[in-house]
RODOLUM-373469 format. One line per field, with one value per residue (C-alpha): residue number from 0; chain; x, y, z; residue in one letter. Coordinates in pm, whole numbers, plus 32768, in hexadecimal, padded with zeros to 4 digits. Example, Ala and Ser with C-alpha at 12.3 -4.5 7.8 and 13.67 -1.06 7.14 Angstrom:
BEGIN
marvo [0 / 1];
volum [A / A];
xx [84CE / 8557];
yy [7E3E / 7F96];
zz [830C / 82CA];
drenba [A / S];
END
This chain:
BEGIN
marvo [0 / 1 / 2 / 3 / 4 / 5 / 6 / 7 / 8 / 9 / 10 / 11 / 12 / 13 / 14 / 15 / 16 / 17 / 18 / 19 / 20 / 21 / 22 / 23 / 24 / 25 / 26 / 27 / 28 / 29 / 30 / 31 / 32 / 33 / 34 / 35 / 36 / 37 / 38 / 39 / 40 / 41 / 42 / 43 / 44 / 45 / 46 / 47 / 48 / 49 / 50 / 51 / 52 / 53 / 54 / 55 / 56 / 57 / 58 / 59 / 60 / 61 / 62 / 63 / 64 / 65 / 66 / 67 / 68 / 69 / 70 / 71 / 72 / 73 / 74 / 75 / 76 / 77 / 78 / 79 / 80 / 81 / 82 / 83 / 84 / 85 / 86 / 87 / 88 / 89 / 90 / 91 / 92 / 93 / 94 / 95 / 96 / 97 / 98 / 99 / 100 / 101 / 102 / 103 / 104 / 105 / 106 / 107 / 108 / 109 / 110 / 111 / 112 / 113 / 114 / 115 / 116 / 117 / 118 / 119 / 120 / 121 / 122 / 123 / 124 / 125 / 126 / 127 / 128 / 129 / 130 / 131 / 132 / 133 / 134 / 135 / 136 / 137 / 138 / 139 / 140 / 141 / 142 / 143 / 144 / 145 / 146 / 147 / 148 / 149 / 150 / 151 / 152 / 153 / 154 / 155 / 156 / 157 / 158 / 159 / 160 / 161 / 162 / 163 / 164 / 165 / 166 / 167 / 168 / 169 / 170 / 171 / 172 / 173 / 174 / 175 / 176 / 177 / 178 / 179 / 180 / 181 / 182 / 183 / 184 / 185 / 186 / 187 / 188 / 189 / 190 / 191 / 192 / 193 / 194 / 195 / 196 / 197 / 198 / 199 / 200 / 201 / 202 / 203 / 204 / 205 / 206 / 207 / 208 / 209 / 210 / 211 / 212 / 213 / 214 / 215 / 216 / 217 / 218 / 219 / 220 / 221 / 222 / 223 / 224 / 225 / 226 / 227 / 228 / 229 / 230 / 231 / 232 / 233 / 234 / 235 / 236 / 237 / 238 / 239 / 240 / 241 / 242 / 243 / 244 / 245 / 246 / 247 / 248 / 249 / 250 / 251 / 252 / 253 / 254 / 255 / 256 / 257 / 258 / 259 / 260 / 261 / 262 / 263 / 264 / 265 / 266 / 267 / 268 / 269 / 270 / 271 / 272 / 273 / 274 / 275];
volum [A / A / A / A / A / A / A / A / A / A / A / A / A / A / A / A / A / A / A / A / A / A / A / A / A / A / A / A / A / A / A / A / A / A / A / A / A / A / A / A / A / A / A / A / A / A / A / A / A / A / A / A / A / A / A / A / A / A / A / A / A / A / A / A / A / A / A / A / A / A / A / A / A / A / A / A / A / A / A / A / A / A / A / A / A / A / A / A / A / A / A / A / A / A / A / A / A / A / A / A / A / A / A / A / A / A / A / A / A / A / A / A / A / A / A / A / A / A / A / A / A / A / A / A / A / A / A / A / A / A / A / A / A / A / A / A / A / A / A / A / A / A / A / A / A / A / A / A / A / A / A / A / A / A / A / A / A / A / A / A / A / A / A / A / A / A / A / A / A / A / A / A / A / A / A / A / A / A / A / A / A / A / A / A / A / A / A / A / A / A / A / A / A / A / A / A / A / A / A / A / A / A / A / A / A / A / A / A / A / A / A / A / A / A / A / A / A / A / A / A / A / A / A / A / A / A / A / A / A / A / A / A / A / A / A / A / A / A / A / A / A / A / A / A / A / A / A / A / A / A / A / A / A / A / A / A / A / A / A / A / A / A / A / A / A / A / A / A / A / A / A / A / A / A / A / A];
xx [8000 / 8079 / 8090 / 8121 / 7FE5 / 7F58 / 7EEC / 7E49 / 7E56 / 7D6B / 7D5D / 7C82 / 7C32 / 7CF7 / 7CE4 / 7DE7 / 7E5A / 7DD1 / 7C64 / 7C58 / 7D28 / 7BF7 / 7AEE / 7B69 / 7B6E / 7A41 / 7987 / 7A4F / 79F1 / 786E / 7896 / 7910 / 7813 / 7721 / 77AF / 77BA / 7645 / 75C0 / 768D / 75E2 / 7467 / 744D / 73F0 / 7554 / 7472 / 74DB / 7629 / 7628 / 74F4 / 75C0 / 7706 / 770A / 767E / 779C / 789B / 77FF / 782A / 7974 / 7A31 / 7989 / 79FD / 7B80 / 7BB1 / 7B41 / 7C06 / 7D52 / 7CD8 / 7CD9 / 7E3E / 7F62 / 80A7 / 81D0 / 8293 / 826F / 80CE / 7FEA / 7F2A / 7DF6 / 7EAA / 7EE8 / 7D83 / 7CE7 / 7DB0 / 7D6B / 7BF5 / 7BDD / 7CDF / 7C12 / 7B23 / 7C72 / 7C8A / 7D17 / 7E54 / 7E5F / 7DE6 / 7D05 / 7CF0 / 7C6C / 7BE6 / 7B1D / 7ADA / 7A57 / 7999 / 78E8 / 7895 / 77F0 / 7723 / 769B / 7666 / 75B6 / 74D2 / 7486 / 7466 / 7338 / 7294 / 726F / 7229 / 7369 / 743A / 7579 / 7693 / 7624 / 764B / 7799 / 7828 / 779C / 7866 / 79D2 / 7A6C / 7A26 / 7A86 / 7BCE / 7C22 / 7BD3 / 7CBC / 7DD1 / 7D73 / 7D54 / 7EAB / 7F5B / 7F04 / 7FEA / 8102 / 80BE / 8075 / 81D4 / 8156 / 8124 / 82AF / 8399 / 8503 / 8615 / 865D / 8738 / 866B / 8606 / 8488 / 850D / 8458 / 84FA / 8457 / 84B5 / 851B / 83CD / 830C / 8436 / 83D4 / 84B1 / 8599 / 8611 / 8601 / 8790 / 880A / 895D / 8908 / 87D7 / 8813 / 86E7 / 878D / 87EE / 8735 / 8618 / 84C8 / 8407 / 82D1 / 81DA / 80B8 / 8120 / 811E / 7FB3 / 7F48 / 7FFC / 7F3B / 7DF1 / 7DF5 / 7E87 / 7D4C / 7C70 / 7CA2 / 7C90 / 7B49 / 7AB7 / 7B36 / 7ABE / 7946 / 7936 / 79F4 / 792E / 77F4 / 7729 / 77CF / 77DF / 7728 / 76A7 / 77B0 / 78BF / 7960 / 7956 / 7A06 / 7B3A / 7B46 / 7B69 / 7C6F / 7D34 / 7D83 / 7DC0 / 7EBC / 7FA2 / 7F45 / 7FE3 / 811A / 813E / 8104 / 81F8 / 8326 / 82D4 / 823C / 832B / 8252 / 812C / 8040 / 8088 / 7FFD / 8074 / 812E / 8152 / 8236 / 8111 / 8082 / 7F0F / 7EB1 / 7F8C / 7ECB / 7D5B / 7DB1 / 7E34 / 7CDF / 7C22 / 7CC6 / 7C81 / 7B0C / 7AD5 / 7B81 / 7AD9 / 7996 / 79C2 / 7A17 / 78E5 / 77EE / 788C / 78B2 / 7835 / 7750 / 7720 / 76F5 / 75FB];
yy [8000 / 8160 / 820E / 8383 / 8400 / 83C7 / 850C / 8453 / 8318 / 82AE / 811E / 80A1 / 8255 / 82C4 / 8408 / 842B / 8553 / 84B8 / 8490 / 85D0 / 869D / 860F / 8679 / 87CB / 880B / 876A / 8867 / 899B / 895A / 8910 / 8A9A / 8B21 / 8A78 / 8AF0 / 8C56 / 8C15 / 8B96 / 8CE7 / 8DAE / 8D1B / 8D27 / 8BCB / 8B26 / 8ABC / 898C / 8904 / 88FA / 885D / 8761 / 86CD / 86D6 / 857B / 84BB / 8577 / 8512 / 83BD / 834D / 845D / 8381 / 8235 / 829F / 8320 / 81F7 / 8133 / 81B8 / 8164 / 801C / 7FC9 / 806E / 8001 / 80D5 / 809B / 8032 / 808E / 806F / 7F55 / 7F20 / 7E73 / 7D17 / 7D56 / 7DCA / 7C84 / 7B8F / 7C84 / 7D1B / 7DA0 / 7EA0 / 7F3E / 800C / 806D / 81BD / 8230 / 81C0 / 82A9 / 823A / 8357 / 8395 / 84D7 / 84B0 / 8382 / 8470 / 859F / 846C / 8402 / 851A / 85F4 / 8480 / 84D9 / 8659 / 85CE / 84FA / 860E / 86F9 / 8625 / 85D5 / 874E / 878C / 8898 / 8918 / 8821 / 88E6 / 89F1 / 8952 / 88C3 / 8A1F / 8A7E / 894B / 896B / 8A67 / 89B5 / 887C / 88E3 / 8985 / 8835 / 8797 / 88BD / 8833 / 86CD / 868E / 86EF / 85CB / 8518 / 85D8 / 8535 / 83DD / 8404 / 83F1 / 8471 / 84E5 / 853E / 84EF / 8541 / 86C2 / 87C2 / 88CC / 897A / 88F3 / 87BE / 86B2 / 8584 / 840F / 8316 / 81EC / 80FD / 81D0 / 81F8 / 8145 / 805A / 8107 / 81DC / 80C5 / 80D9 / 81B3 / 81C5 / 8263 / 8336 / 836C / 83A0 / 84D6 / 8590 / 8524 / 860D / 85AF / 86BB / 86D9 / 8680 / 86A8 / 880E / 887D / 87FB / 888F / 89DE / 89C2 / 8959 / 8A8E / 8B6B / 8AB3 / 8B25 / 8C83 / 8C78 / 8BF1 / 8CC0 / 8E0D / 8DA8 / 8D2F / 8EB3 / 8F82 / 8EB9 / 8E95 / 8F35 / 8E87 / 8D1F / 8BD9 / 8AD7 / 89D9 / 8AE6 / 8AC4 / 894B / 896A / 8A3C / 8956 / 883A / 88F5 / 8970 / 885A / 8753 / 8824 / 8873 / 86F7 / 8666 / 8738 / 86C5 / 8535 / 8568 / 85F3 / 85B0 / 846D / 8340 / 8269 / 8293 / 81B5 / 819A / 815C / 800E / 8036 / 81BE / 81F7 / 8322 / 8321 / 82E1 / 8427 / 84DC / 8453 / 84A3 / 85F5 / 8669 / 85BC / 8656 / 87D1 / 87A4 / 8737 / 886D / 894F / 88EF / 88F7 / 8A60 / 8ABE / 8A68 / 8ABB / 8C01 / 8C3C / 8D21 / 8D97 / 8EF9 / 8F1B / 8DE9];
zz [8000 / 7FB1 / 810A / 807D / 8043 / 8196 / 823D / 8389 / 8425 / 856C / 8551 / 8430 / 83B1 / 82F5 / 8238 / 80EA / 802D / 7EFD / 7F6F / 8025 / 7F20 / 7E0A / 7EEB / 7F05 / 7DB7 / 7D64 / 7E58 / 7DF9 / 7CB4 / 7CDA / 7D78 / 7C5C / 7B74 / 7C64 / 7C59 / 7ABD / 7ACF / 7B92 / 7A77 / 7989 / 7A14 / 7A72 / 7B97 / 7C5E / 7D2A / 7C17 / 7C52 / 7DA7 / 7D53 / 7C05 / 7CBF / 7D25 / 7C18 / 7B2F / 7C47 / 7C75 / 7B0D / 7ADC / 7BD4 / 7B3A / 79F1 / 7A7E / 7B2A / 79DD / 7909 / 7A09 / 7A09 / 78A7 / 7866 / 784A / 78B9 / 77ED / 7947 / 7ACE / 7A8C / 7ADB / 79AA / 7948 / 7963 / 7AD1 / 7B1F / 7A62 / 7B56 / 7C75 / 7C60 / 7DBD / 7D66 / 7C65 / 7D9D / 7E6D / 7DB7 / 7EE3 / 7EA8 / 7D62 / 7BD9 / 7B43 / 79E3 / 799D / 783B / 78CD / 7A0D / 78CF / 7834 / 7949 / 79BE / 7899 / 7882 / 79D6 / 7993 / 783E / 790F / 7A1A / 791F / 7845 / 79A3 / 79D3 / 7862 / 7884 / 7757 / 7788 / 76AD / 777B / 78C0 / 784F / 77FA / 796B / 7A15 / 792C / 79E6 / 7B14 / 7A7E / 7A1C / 7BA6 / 7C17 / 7B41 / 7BCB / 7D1C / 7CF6 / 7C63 / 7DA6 / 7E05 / 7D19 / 7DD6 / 7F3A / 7E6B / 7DDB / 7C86 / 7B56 / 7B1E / 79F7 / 79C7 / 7A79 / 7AAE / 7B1D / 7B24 / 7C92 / 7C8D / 7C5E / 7D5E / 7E3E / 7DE1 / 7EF4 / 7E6E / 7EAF / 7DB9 / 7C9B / 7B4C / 7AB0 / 7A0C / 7B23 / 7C42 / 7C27 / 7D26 / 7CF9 / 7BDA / 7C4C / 7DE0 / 7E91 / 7F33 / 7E1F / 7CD6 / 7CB3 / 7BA7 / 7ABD / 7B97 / 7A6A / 7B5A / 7B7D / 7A44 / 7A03 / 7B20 / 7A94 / 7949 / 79DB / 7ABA / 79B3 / 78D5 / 79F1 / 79B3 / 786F / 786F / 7970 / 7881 / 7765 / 77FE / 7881 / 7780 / 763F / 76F9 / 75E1 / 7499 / 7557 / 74F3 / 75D1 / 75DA / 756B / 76D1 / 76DB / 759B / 75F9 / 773B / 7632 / 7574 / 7685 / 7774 / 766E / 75C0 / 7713 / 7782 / 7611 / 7664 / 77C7 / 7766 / 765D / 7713 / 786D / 786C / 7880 / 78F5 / 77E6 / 7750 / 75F0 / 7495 / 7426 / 72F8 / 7313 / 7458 / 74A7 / 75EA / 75F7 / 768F / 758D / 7484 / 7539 / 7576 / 7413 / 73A6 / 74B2 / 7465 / 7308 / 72EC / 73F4 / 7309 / 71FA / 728E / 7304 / 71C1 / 710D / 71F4 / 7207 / 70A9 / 6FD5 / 70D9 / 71B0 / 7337 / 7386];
drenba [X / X / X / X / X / X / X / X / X / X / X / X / X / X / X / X / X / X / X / X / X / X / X / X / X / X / X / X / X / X / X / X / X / X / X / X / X / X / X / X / X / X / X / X / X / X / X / X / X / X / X / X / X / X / X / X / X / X / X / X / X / X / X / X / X / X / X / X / X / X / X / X / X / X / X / X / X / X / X / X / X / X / X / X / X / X / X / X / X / X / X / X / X / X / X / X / X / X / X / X / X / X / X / X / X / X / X / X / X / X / X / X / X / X / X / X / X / X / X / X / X / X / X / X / X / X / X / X / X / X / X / X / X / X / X / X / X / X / X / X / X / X / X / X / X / X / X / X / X / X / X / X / X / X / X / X / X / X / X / X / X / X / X / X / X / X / X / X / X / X / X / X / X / X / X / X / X / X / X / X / X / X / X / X / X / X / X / X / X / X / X / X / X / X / X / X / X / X / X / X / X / X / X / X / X / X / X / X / X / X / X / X / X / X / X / X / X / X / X / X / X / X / X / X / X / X / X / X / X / X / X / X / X / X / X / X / X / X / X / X / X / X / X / X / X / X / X / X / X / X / X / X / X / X / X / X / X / X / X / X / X / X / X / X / X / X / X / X / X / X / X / X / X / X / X / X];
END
């Protein structure tokens, strides 16, 4: 079991930074949807009552799509989970995937939305800006997991990776001490670009108000996090799941796609056409 990311122990409770870290953002950002649902006229009840069928099947779908991949080394993979099914519900222990977190997720706001006969591209621009804060927040808790880490660095943010939770290729410490070889914190930077993503969002929701589309919001979500996530799996990511045959990690290749469908489909419902 991976003890780093405990917070609190007292006997058989136990609270971890991975859990609590997740739940945090998950609440911040049902606020700022509910702030976002108020700015736009709507009822924010919404917000709160949805919340946990979207986290409900979010988490279903992260822990999903962990399950069924397989990490080019240091990962358990789908082969481990088939020989050892109890393991699939300890998501404690770490194994999200956000694009089956995003899947699941906008499947339960779809669902909410049709019970309450609501506009859904409208409530999904209302809930990406708080989407993407959660995702600042929740990879933190890759850092007290000791996961989610580049190679080797020099540089002054570099991070410390004890030697239990080291994949493969750097498990030799005589050549990488545990003292004084230092990892590109990967989680960092996606936490960087979500927030960064975050404030985008939020601008462009209040400066474009009048020239925006339902769904245009949802869009730019789509178009900004895959295109920081394809550069951080690429150069950052040693322990990726990748393409057979093309050496490209999986999440690479799902977030160019991703980026470019959203493009494409803000272009043409955009053009050729005046202030909606």
């Amino acid at each position: 079991m991976n003890d780093t990311g405990i917070l609190l122990q007292a006997g058989p409770f136990t609270i971890r930074w991975y859990g609590l870290l997740i739940a945090v953002g998950a609440l911040l950002g049902g606020y700022i949807a509910s702030i976002e649902a108020r700015r736009r006229g709507e009822d924010p009840d919404h917000v709160w009552n949805g919340l946990i069928l979207v986290l409900i099947l979010g988490i279903i779908g992260a822990r999903l799509y962990h399950v069924v991949s397989s990490p080019q080394e240091g990962g358990l993979g789908l082969r481990y989970y088939l020989s050892n099914p109890v393991e699939i519900v300890k998501i404690w222990q770490g194994g999200l995937g956000i694009y089956g977190a995003v899947l699941g997720g906008v499947i339960g706001l779809l669902f909410y939305a049709r019970r309450h006969r609501l506009n859904p591209w409208r409530w999904m621009d209302i809930a990406a800006p708080g989407l993407i804060l959660a995702q600042a927040i929740g990879r933190w808790g890759n850092y007290f997991n000791q996961e989610l880490y580049g190679p080797p660095t020099t540089l002054p943010w570099g991070i410390k990776i004890d030697a239990l939770h080291r994949l493969p290729r750097y498990a030799d410490l005589s050549r990488y001490p545990v003292e004084t070889t230092r990892f590109h914190p990967t989680f960092l930077y996606e936490s960087v670009w979500n927030f960064l993503g975050f404030l985008f969002l939020m601008g462009v929701g209040r400066r474009y108000a009048d020239r925006l589309k339902d769904g245009d919001i949802i869009l730019l979500y789509a178009i900004w996090y895959p295109l920081g996530r394809s550069v951080i799996e690429y150069f950052f990511r040693p322990d990726a799941w990748l393409v057979p045959g093309l050496g490209l990690p999986v999440a690479m290749v799902i977030s160019l796609t991703m980026a470019v469908v959203a493009a494409i489909a803000l272009v043409v419902r955009h053009r050729g056409r005046g202030t909606p």
